[in-house]
VEXLUM-795087 format. One record per residue (C-alpha): y, x, z; residue number from 1. Coordinates in nm, 4 decimals, always signed. Example, Ala and Ser with C-alpha at 12.3 -4.5 7.8 and 13.67 -1.06 7.14 Angstrom:
2
-0.4500  +1.2300  +0.7800  1
-0.1060  +1.3670  +0.7140  2
END
This chain:
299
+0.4924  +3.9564  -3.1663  1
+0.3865  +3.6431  -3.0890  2
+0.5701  +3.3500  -2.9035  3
+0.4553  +3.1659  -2.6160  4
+0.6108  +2.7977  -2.5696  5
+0.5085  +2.5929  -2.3202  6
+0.3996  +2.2542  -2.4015  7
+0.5300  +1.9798  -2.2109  8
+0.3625  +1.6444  -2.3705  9
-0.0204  +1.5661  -2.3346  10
-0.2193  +1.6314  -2.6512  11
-0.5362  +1.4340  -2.5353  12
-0.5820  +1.1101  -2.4376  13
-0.9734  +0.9795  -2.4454  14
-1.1703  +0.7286  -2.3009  15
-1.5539  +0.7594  -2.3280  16
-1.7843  +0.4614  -2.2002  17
-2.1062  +0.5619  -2.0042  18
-2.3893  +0.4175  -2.1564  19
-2.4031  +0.1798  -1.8756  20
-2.1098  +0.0165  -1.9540  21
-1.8492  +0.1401  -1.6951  22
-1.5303  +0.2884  -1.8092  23
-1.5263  +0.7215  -1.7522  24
-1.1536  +0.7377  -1.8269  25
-1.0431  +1.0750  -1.8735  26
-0.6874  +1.1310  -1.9348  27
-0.5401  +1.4716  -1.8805  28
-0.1495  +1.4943  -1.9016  29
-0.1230  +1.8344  -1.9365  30
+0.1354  +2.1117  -1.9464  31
-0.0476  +2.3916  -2.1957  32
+0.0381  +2.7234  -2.2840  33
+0.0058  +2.6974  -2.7273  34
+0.0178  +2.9924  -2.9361  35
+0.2244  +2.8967  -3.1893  36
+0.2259  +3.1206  -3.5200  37
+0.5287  +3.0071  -3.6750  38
+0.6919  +3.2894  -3.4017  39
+0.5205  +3.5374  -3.6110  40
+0.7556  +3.4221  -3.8979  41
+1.0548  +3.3946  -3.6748  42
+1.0094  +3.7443  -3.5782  43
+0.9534  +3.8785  -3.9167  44
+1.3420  +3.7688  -4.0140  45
+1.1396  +3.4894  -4.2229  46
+1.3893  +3.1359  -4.3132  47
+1.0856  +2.9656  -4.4062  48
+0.7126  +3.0114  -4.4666  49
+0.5257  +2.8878  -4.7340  50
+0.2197  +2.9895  -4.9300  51
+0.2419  +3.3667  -4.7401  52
+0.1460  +3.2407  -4.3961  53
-0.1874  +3.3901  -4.4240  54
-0.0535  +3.7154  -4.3705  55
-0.0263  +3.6619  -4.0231  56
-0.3626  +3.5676  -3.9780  57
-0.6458  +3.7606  -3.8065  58
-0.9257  +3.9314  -3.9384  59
-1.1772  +3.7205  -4.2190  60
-1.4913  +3.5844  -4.0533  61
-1.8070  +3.8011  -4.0795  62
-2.0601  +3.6091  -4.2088  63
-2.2987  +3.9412  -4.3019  64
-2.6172  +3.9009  -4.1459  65
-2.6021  +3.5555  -4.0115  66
-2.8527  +3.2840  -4.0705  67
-2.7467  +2.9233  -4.2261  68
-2.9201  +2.6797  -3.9866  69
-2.7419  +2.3553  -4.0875  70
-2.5507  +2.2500  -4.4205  71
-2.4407  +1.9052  -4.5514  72
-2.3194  +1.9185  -4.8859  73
-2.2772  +1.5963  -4.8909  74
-2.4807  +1.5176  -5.2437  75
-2.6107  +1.2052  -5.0321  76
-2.5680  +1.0710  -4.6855  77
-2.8174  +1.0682  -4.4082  78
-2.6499  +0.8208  -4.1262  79
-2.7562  +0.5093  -3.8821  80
-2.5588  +0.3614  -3.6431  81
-2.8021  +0.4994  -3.3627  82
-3.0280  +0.7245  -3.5280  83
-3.3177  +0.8464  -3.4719  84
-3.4521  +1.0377  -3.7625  85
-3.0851  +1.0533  -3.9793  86
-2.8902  +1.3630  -4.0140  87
-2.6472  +1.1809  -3.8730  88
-2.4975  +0.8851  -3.6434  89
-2.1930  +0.7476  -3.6761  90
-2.0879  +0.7102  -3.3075  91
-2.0460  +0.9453  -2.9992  92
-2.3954  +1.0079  -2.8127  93
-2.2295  +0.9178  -2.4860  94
-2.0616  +0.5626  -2.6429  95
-1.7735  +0.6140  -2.6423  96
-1.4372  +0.5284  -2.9084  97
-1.1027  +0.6811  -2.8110  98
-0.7810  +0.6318  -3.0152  99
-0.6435  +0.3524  -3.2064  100
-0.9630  +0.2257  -3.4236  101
-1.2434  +0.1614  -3.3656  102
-1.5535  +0.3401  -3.5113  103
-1.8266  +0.1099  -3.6694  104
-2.1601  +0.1094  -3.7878  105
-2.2196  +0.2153  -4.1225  106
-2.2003  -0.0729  -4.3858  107
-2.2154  -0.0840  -4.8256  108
-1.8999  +0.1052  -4.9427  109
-1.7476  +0.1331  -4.5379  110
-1.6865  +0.3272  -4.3451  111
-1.8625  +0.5879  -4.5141  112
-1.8669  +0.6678  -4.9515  113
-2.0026  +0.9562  -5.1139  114
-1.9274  +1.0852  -5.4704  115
-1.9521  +1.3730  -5.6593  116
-2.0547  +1.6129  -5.3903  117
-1.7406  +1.4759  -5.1199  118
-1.7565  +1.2340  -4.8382  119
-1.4985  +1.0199  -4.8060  120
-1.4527  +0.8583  -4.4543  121
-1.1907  +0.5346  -4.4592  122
-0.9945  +0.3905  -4.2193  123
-0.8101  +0.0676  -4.2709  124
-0.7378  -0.2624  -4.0764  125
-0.9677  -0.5657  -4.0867  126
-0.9192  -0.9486  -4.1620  127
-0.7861  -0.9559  -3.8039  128
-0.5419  -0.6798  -3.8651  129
-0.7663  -0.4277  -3.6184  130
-0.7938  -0.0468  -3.7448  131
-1.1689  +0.0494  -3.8302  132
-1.2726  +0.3921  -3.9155  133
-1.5824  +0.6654  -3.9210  134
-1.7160  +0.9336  -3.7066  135
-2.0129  +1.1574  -3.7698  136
-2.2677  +1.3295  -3.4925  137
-2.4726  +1.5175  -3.5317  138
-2.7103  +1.4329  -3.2616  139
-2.8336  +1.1455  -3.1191  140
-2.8138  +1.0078  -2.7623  141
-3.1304  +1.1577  -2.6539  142
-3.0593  +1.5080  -2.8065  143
-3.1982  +1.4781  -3.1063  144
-3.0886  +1.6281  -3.4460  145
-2.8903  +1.9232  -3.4717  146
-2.7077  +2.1690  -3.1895  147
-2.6112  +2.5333  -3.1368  148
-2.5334  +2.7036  -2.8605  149
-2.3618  +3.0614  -3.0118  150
-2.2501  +3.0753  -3.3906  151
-1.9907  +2.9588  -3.6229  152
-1.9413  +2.5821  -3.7602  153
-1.6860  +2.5554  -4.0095  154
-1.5614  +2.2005  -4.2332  155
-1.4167  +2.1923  -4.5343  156
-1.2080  +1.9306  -4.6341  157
-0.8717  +1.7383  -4.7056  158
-0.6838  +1.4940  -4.4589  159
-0.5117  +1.2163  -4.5311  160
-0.1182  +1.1735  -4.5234  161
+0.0749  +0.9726  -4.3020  162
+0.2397  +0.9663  -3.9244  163
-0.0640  +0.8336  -3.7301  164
-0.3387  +0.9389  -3.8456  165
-0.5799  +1.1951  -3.6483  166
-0.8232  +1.3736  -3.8548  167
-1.0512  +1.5790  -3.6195  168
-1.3876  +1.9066  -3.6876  169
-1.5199  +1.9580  -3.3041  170
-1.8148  +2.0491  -3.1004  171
-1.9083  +1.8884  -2.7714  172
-2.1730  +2.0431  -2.5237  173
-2.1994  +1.7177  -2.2356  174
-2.4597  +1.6890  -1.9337  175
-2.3970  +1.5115  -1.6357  176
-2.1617  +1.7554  -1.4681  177
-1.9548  +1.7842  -1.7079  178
-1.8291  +1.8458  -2.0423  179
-1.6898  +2.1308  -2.2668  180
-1.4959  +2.0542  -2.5944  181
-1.4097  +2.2751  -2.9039  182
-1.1918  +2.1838  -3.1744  183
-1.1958  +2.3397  -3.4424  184
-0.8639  +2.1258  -3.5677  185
-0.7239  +1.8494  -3.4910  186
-0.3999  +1.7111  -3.7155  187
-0.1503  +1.4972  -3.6051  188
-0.0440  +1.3068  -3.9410  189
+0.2964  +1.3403  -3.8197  190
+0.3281  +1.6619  -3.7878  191
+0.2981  +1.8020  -4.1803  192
+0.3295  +2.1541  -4.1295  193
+0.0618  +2.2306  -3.8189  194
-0.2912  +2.1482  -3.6733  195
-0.3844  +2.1600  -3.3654  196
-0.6785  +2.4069  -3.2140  197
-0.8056  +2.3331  -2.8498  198
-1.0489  +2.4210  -2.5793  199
-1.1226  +2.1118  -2.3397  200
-1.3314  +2.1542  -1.9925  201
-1.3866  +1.8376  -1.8235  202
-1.5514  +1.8429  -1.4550  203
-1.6727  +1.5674  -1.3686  204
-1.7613  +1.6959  -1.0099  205
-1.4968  +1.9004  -0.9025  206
-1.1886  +1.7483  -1.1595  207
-0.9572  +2.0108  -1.0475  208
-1.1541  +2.2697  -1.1831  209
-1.0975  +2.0268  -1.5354  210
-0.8676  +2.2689  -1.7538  211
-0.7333  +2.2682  -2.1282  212
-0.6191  +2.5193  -2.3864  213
-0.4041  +2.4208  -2.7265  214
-0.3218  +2.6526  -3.0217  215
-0.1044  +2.5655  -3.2933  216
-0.1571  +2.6582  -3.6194  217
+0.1437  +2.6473  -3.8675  218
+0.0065  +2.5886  -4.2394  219
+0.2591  +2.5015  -4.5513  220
+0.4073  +2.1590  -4.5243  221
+0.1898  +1.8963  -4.6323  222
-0.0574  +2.1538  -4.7258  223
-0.3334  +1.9837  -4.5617  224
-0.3417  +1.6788  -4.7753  225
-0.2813  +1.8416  -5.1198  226
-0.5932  +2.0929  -5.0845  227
-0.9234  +2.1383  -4.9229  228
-0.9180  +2.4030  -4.6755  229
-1.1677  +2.5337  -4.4167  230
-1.1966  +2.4881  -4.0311  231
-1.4119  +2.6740  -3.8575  232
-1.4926  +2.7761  -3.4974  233
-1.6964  +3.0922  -3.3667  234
-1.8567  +3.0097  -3.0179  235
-1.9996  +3.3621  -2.8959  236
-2.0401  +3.4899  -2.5357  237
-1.7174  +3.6160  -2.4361  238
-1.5278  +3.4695  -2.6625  239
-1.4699  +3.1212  -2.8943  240
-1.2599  +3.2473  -3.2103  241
-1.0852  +2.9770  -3.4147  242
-1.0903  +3.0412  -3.8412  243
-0.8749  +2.8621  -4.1077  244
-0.9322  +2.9418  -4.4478  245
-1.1753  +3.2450  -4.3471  246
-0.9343  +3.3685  -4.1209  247
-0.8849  +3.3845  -3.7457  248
-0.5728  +3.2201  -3.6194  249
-0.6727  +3.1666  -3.2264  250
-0.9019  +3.3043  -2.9281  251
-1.0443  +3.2015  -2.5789  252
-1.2619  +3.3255  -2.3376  253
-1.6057  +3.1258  -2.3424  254
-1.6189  +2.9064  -2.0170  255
-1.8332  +3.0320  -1.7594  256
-1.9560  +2.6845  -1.7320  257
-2.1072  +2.6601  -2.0303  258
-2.4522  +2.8564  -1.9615  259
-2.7179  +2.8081  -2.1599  260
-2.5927  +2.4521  -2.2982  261
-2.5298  +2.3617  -2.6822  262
-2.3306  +2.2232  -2.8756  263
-2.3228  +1.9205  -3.1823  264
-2.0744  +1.8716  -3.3931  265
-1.8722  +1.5827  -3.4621  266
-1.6655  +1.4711  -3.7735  267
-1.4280  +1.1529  -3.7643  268
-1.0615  +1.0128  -3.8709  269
-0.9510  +0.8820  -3.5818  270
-0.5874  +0.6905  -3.5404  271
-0.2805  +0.7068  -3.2960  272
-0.4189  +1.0212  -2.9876  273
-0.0887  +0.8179  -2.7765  274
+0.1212  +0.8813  -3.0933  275
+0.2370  +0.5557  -3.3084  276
+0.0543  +0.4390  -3.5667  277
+0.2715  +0.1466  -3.7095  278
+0.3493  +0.3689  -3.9803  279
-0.0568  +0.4842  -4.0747  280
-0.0866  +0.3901  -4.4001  281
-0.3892  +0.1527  -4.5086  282
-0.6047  +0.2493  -4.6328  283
-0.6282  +0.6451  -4.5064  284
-0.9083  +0.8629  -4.6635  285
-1.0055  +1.2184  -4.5456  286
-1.2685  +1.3766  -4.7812  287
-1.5250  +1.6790  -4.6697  288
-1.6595  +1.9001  -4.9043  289
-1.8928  +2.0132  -4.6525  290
-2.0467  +2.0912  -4.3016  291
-2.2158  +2.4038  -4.2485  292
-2.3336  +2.5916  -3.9212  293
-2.4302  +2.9617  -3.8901  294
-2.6806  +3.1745  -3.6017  295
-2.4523  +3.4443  -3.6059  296
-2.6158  +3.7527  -3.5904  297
-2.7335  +3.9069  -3.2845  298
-2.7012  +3.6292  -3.1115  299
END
């Protein structure tokens, strides 16, 4: 059985700034319908759930037959500000920051450290007290680097603790029209014991026809910041299939609108998504283990 709550507060709150310098503010108060697991629990006469949650998981990922088109390990880091010719850049194509601090180019030991096979992505306040952190693309603003239009992208990694902090794995595909987001997770530091998986259309032409998704994924308290886990996202067809460790936990139908576009990924620790982040502690880390990317088979 599962249980369907409706959810009253808005989950997403982002600004993006057109490369020519106007202001594209999209803010979406929505009321969403999220799949929460933790009913699964309720229902099975569970108190509490710990380690065990997996059990109410989907079906493991198939891998079997699918081609790796794109892994990081991070042993090194390819990244500019801008690109082109680096693995990655370390802003949004379209120009755009959203949340609470800013993300800046790449500097010596900020925002950006590798070591032993982990990347480590910082955020922490300046000399004026302002929040700076990273984000990863993996394409450039011409379309450049790498993009997929059907297959599975998956993270691995640990977040950082503490109410505030927004640790995000997602996939954009963006023309003029409009927009189409997947993530893969998003997890709101103050809220220990769950992530966040959503599905984000944004029409720029018709806005009405602008719609959102969010799943909620219960996970042992404080789980997420002890241990690396995996996050990983199946775009297909019909269907975009949501993974954590291995195994699914969520399901949409593919928009319509998405054709034949494709999608990069994106990797960042953002701050705040309208929550408070006086309590964020500084500095916050989140480490990945890797990024990976897989032409599923058949497709």
């Amino acid at each position: 059985m599962l249980i369907i709550s409706r959810y009253s507060r808005s989950e997403y709150l982002r600004t993006t700034v057109r490369s020519n310098g106007r202001s594209d503010l999209m803010a979406f108060f929505v009321r969403v319908l999220s799949v929460t697991a933790v009913g699964l629990a309720a229902a099975a006469g569970l108190a509490a759930y710990t380690g065990a949650l997996d059990q109410f998981f989907g079906e493991r990922i198939d891998l079997e037959g699918a081609e790796l088109v794109f892994e990081d390990n991070f042993d090194a880091l390819d990244v500019s500000a801008w690109g082109p010719g680096t693995r990655w850049i370390a802003h949004t194509p379209w120009n755009g920051d959203f949340g609470d601090a800013k993300f800046v180019d790449p500097r010596e030991g900020f925002p950006f450290t590798v070591q032993d096979g982990v990347l480590s992505i910082e955020a922490r306040r300046d000399e004026a007290g302002k929040w700076e952190s990273g984000l990863l693309a993996s394409a450039d603003p011409k379309g450049d680097g790498f993009s997929l239009l059907y297959g599975y992208f998956e993270m691995r990694a640990r977040f950082p603790e503490g109410a505030g902090t927004w640790p995000a794995f997602w996939l954009i595909d963006r023309n003029e029209a409009r927009t189409i987001e997947v993530d893969a997770v998003e997890h709101y530091g103050h809220e220990p014991a769950r992530y966040s998986a959503s599905l984000h259309v944004w029409d720029r032409q018709v806005p009405e026809n602008s719609r959102s998704a969010t799943g909620h994924v219960p996970v042992s308290e404080s789980s997420l910041y002890s241990g690396f886990h995996t996050y990983g996202v199946a775009v297909g067809p019909m269907t975009i299939d949501y993974y954590f460790n291995g195994r699914k936990v969520w399901s949409q139908p593919t928009p319509v609108e998405l054709g034949d576009g494709s999608f990069y990924m994106l990797v960042d620790l953002g701050l705040g998504a309208g929550w408070p982040i006086e309590d964020a502690p500084d500095p916050s880390v989140m480490e990945v283990d890797y990024v990976k990317a897989w032409r599923l088979a058949g497709e």
